[in-house]
N, C-alpha and C positions, 0 to 999 in steps of 0.2 A: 612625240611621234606625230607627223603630221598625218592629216584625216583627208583623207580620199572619198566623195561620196559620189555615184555614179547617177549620170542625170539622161534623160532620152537621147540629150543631143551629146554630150561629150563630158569626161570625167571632171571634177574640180576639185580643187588642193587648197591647202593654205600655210600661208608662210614659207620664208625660205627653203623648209629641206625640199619644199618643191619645185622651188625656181625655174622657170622655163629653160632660162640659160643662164647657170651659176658661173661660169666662164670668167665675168667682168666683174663677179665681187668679191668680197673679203671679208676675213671674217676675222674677229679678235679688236683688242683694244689699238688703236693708232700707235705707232713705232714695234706693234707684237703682232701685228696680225699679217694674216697668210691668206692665200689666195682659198675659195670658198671649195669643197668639193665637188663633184660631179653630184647634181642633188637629184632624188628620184626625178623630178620635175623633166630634169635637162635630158633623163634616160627615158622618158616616158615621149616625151616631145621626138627625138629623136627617131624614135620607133615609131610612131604614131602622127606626124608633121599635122599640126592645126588642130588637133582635141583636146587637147590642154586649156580649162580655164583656171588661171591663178590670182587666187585674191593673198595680202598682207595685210594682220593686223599688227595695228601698232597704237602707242597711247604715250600721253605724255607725261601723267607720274602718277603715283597710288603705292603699288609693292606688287612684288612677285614672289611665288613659291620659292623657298630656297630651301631644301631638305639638309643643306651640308650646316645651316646657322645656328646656333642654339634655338632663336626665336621662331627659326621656321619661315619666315619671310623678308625679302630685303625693300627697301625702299626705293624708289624708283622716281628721280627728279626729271625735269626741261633740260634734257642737253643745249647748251650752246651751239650754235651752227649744226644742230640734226637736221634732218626732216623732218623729225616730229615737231621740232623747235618754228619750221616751217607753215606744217600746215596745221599747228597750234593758232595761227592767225584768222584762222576761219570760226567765224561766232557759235557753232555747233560740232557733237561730233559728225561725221559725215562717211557714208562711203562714196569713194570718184575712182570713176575711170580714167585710170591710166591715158588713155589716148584725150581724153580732154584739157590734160595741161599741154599748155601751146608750146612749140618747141621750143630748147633753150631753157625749159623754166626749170625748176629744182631736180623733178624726174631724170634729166638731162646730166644733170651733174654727180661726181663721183662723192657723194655727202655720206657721211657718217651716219647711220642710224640704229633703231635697239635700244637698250640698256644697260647699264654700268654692268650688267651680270652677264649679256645676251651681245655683246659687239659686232657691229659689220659694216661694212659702206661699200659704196660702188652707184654705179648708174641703174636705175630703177628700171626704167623705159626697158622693155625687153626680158625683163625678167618676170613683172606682172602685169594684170591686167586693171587690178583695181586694188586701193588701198582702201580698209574699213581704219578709220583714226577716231578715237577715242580720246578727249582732253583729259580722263582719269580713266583710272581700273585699280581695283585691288584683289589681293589674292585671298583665298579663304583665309581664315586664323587658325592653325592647328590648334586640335583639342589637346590638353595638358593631360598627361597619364600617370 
């Protein structure tokens, strides 16, 4: 569920299901995937033109919750041509504003990003404002019962 927190100046989201304008991307693995829903984000913007601040987290490997696995978490690699694959080449993790990649740069392109469990691609620019990138992350370890 994505978290909504209410700020003086205008609401802020995170991650896709709040996309400004889910329109331009996709979701699912390459050759399966379908165009993204109407995401709160796109319905909140719509109603509301310009109070929308959207950030994306994203990371480049560790593991993720997975409740469907026996183990409880899946592993989580460097895609090949992601974004993350992309701004993996920055020496820290970082948050950047969107409007500081110069145009034409990755933001600009329809690139695949997410996780082997989590798939989507499309053009970034427009949809957030700032990405927070993490070169790791891991999920808790469920307790054994």
């Amino acid at each position: 569920m994505a978290c909504l927190a209410q700020s003086a100046r205008r609401p802020r989201s995170h991650n896709l299901h709040v996309a400004r304008d889910s329109g331009h991307l996709r979701y699912g693995a390459p050759g399966h995937d379908m165009p993204m829903w109407e995401s709160l984000g796109t319905r909140m913007s719509k109603a509301w033109p310009g109070t929308l601040w959207v950030s994306r987290l994203l990371y480049g490997s560790g593991s993720r919750y997975s409740p469907a696995r026996a183990e409880g978490t899946f592993i989580v690699h460097l895609r090949p041509g992601s974004l993350e694959e992309h701004l993996a080449a920055t020496p820290a993790d970082a948050l950047t504003q969107v409007a500081a990649f110069p145009p034409g740069s990755v933001v600009d392109d329809p690139v695949p990003f997410g996780t082997e469990t989590s798939e989507g691609a499309g053009k970034v620019r427009g949809s957030v404002d700032a990405i927070v990138f993490l070169h790791a992350a891991s999920a808790p370890v469920p307790r054994k019962k």
